[in-house]
ZALUMSE-242988 format. One record per residue (C-alpha): residue number from 0; residue in one letter; x negated, y, z. Coordinates in steps of 0.1 Angstrom, whole numbers, plus 5000, padded with zeros to 4 digits. Layout:
BEGIN
NODE;nr;rest;x;y;z
NODE;NUM;A;X;Y;Z
...
END
This chain:
BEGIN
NODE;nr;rest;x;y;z
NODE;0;X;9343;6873;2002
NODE;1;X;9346;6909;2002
NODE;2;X;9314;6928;1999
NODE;3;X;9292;6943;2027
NODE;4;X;9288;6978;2032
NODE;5;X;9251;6989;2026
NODE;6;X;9228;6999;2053
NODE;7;X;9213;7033;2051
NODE;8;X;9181;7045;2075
NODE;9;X;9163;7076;2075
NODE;10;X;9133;7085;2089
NODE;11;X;9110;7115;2088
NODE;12;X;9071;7114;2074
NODE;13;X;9048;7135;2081
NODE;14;X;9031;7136;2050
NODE;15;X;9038;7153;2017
NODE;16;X;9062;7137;1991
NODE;17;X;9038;7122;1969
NODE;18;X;9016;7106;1997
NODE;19;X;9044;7094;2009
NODE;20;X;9056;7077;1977
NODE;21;X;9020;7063;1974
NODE;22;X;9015;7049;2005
NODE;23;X;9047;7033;2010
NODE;24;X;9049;7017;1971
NODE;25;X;9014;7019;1959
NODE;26;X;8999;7007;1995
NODE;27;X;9026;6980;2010
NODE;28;X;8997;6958;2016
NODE;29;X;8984;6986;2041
NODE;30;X;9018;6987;2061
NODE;31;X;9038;6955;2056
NODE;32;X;9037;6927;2085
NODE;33;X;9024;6905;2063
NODE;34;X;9012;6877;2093
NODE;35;X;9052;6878;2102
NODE;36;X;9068;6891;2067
NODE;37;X;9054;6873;2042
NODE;38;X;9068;6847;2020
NODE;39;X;9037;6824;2028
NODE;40;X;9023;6842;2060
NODE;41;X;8987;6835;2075
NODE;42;X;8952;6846;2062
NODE;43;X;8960;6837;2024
NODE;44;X;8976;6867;2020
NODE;45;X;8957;6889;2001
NODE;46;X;8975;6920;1984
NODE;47;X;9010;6932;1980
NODE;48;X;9018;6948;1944
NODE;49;X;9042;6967;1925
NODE;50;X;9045;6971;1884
NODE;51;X;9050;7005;1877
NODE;52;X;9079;7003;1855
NODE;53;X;9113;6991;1853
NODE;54;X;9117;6957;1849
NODE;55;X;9083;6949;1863
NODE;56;X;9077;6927;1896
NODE;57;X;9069;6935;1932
NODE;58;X;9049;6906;1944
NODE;59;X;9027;6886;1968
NODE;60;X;8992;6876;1959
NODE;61;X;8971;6846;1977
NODE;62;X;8939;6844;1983
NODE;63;X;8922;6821;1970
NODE;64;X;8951;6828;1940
NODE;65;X;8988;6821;1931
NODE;66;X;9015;6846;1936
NODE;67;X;9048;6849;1948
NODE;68;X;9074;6873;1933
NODE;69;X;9097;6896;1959
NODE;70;X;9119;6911;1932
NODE;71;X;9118;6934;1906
NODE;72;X;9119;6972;1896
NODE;73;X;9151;6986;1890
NODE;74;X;9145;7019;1888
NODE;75;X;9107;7035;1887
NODE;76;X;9108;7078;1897
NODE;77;X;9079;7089;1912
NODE;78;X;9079;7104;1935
NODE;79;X;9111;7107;1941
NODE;80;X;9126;7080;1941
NODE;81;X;9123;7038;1935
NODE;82;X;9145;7008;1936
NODE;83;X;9142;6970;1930
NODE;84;X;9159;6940;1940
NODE;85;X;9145;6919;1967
NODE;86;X;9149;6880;1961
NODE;87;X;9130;6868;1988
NODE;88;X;9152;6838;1994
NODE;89;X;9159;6809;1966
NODE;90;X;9190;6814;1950
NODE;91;X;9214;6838;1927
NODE;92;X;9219;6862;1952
NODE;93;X;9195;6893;1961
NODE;94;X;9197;6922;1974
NODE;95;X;9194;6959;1959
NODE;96;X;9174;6981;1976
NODE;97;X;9170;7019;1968
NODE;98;X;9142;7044;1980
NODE;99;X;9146;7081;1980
NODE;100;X;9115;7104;1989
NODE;101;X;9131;7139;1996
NODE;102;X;9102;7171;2005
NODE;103;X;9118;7189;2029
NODE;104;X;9082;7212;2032
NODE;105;X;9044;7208;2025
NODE;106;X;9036;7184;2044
NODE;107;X;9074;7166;2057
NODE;108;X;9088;7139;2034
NODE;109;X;9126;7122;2044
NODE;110;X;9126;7085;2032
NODE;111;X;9164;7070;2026
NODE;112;X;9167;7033;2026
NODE;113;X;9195;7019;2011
END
């Protein structure tokens, strides 16, 4: 099987680098679907989390407890930039994923997803 070329999205935020970085790694819980994107969806759902460092675990924590691991940090450059492998599925396989937080002014932030 030959391998897949990787997707790449931009987008514009209106917000400056470092809140940026903050909200969309240090707040996932904040923005994430959870009710449709979680790996057990509902009300249990309590908090999303990264470790801030390479090697540590982006995860999924229930209420009333347990967790749930998403993947792991690859790469940890705030705020510029942050990657980590996303194993949301059972199985050897995952997928790589790489955030880059680029200030283009004060208060305008570009966010590449690869």
């Amino acid at each position: 099987m030959e391998p897949l070329e990787p997707i790449r999205q931009g987008l514009m935020i209106e917000a400056d680098q470092e809140r940026t970085f903050n909200t969309f790694v240090r707040q996932l819980a904040a923005w994430w679907p959870m009710e449709t994107r979680a790996i057990t969806s509902g009300n249990a759902v309590n908090n999303l989390r990264v470790e801030e460092w390479v090697g540590g675990r982006i995860y999924q924590v229930q209420h009333p407890g347990g967790e749930y691991d998403w993947g792991h940090v690859t790469s940890w450059n705030p705020p510029d930039s942050f990657s980590f492998t996303w194993e949301g599925l059972p199985g050897p396989d995952f997928t790589e994923v790489d955030l880059h937080f680029q200030r283009l002014g004060p208060g305008l932030t570009r966010v590449v997803l690869e």
